[in-house]
TORKEMAR-601484 format. One record per atom (N, C-alpha, C): residue in one letter; x negated, y, z negated. Coordinates in steps of 0.02 Angstrom, whole numbers, padded with zeros to 5 digits, always signed. Layout:
N
AXYZ;...
***
This chain:
143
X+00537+03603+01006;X+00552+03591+01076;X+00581+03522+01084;X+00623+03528+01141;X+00654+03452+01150;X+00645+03445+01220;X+00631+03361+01243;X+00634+03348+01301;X+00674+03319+01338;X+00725+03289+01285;X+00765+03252+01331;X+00761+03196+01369;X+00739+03155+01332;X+00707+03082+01374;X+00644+03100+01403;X+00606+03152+01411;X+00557+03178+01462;X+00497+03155+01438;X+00486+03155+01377;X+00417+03167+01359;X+00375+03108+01341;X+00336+03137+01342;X+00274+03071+01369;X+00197+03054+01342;X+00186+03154+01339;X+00102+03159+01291;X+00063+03184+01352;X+00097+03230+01397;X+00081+03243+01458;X+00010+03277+01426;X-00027+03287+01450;X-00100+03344+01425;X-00087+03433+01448;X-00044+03407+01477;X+00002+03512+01510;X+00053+03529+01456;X+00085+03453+01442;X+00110+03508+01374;X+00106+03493+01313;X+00049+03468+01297;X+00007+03454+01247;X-00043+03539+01236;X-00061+03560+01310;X-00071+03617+01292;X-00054+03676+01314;X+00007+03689+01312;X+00059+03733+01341;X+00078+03741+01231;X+00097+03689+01221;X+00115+03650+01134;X+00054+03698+01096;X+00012+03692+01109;X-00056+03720+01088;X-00075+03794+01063;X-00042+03830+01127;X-00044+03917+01116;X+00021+03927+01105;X+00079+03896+01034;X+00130+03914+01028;X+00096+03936+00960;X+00154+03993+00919;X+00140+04005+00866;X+00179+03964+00832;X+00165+03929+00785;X+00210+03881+00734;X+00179+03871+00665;X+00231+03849+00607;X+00192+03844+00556;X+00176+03766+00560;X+00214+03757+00589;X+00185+03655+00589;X+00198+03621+00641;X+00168+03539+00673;X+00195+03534+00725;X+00200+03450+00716;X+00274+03432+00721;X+00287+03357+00700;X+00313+03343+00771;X+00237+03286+00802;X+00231+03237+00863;X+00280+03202+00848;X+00323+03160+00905;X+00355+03129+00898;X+00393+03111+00954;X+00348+03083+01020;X+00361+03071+01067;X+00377+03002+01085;X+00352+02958+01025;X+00377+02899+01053;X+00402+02846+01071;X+00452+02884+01074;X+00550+02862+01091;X+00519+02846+01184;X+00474+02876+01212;X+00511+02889+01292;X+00446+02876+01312;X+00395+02852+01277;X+00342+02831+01311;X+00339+02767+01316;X+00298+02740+01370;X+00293+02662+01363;X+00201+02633+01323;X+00222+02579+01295;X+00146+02575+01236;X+00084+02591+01269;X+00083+02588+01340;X+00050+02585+01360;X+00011+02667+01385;X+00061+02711+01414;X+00047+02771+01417;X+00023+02820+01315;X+00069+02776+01272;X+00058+02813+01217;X-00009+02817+01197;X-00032+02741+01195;X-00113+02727+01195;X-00148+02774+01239;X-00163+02803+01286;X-00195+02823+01339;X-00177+02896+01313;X-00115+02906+01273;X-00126+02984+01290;X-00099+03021+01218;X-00086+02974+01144;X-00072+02998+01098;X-00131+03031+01055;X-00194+03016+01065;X-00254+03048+01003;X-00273+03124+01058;X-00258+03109+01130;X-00279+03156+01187;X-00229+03216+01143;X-00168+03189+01152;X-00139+03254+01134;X-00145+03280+01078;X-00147+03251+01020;X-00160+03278+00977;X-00220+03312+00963;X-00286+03291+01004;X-00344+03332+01007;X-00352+03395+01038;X-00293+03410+01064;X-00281+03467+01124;X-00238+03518+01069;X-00211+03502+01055;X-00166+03548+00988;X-00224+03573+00922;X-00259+03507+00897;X-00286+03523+00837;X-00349+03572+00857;X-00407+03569+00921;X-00439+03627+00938;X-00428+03664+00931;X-00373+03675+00983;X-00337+03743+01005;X-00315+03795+00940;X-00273+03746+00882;X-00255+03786+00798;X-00295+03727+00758;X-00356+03726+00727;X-00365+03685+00673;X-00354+03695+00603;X-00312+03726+00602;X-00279+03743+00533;X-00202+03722+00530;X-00192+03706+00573;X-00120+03691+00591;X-00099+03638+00572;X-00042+03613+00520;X-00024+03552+00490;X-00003+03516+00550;X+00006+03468+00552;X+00027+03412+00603;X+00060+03336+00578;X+00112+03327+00603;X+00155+03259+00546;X+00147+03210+00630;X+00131+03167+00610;X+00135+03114+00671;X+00171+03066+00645;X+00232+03053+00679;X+00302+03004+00663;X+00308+02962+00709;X+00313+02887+00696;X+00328+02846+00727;X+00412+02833+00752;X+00439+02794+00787;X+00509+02779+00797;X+00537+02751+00757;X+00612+02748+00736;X+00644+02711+00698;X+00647+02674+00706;X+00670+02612+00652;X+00656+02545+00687;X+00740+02520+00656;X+00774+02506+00708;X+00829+02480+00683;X+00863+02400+00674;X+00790+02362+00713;X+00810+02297+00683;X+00772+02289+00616;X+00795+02235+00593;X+00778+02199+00529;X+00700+02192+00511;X+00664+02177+00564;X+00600+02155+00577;X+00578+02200+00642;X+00524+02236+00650;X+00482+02270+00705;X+00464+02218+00757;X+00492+02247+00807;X+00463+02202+00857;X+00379+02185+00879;X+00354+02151+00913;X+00273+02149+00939;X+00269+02236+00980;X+00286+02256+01007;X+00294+02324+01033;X+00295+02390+00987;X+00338+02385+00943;X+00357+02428+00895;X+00280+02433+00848;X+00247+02380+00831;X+00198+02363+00784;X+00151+02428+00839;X+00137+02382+00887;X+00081+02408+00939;X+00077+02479+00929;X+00154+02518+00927;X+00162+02605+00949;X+00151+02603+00881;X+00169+02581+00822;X+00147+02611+00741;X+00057+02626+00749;X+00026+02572+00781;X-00059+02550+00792;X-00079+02625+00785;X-00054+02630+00888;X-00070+02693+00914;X-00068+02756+00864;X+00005+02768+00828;X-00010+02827+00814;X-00042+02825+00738;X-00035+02772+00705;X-00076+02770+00634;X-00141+02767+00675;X-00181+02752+00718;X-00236+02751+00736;X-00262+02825+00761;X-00202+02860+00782;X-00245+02920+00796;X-00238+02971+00741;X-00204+02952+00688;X-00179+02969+00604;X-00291+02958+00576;X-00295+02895+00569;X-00346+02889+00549;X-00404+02917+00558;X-00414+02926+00635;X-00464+02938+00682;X-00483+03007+00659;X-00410+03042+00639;X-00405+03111+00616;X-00435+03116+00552;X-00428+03072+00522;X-00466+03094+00441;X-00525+03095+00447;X-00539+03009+00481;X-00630+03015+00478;X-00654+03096+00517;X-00635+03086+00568;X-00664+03158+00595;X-00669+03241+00551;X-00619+03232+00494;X-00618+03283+00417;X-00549+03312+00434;X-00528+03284+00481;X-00453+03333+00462;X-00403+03332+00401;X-00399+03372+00376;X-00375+03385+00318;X-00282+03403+00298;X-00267+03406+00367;X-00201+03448+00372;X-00188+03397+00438;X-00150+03325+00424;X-00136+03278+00488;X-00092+03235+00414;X-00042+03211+00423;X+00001+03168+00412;X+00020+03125+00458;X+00068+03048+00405;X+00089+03006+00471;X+00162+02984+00414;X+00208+02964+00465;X+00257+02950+00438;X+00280+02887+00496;X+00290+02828+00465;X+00292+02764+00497;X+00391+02758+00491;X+00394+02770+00553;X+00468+02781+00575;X+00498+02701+00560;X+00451+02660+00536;X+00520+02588+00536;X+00516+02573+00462;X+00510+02634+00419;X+00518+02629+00367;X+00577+02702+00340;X+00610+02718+00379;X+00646+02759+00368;X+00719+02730+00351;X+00743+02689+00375;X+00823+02654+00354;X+00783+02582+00308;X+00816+02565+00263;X+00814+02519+00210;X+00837+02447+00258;X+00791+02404+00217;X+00797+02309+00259;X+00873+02284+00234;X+00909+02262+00272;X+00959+02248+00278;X+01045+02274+00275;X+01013+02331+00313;X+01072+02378+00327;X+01066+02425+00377;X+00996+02425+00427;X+00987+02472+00494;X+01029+02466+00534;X+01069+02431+00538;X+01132+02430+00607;X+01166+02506+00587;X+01174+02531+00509;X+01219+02575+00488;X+01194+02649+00504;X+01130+02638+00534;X+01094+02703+00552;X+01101+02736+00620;X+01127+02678+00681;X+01129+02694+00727;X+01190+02691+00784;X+01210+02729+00823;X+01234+02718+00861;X+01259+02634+00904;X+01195+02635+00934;X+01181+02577+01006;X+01082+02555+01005;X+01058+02554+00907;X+00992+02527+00920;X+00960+02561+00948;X+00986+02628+00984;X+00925+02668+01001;X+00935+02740+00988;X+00984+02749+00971;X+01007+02828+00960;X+01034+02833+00870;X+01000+02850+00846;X+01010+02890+00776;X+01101+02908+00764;X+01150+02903+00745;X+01221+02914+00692;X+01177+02978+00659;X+01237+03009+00643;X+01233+03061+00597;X+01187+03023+00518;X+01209+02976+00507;X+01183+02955+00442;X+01112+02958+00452;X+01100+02896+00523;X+01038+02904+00549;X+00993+02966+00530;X+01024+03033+00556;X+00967+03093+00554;X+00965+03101+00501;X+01028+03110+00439;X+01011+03119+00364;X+00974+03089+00364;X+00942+03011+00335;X+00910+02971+00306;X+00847+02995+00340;X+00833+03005+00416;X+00770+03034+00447;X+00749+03091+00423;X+00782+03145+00393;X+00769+03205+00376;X+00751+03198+00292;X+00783+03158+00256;X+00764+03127+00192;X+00701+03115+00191;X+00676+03058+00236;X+00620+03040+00246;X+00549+03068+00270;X+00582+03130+00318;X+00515+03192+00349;X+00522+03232+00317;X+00563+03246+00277;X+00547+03328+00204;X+00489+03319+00195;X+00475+03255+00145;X+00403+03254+00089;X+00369+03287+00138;X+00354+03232+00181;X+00287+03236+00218;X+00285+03311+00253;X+00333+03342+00276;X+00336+03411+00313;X+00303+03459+00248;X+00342+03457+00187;X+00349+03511+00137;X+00259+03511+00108;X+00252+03438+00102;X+00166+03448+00097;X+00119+03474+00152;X+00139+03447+00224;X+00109+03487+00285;X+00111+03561+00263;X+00182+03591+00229;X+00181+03660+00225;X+00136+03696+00168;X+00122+03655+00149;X+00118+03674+00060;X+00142+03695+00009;X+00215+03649+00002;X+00274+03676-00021;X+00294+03622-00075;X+00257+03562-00073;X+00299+03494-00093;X+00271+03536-00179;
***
């Protein structure tokens, strides 16, 4: 599903997301949230999905990072979702991945990934899709 700038970690379609049939489900909302809503509503959603299917692989991806260095913000949203990455293990989940999006383009050459710093180039999605195989193909049980 795509939102189109929309999405946010709403809890309606976190579980609307929930009673879909899928073999996997890679979060990755937060391009369009602000740190502040992600905190408040990234472990929510994911607790609303993993009930609902707890067998269900799940990849939680951070944003790309296309400067050189992560900003104080950028760090914060890695926190959030490696924090609700963690929260997930201790609790025994077994089937939760994380993929730290400002490690997807190589240090000293991210300008070549993007558009305008916020939109992904074609190269961009290769190198993104390079980077979410592993982690997807093990979600699947395929790696």
């Amino acid at each position: 599903l795509g939102f189109s700038s929309s999405a946010r970690g709403e809890e309606y379609v976190a579980e609307y997301i929930a009673e879909l049939d899928m073999s996997a489900l890679v979060i990755d909302y937060d391009h369009n949230s602000s740190l502040e809503e992600l905190n408040e509503r990234h472990y929510n959603f994911y607790k609303i999905v993993r009930e609902a299917q707890p067998e269900l692989p799940i990849v939680l991806v951070s944003k790309p990072c296309y400067l050189e260095e992560p900003t104080e913000d950028m760090l914060g949203r890695i926190e959030v979702i490696e924090g609700t990455y963690k929260k997930a293990i201790e609790e025994g989940d077994k089937n939760i991945y994380f993929v730290n999006g400002s490690e997807f383009f190589p240090q000293g050459m991210r300008e070549l990934f993007s558009v305008d710093a916020v939109h992904p180039n074609d190269l961009g999605f290769y190198r993104m899709a390079q980077r979410l195989l592993p982690g997807v193909k093990e979600a699947l049980g395929s790696a």
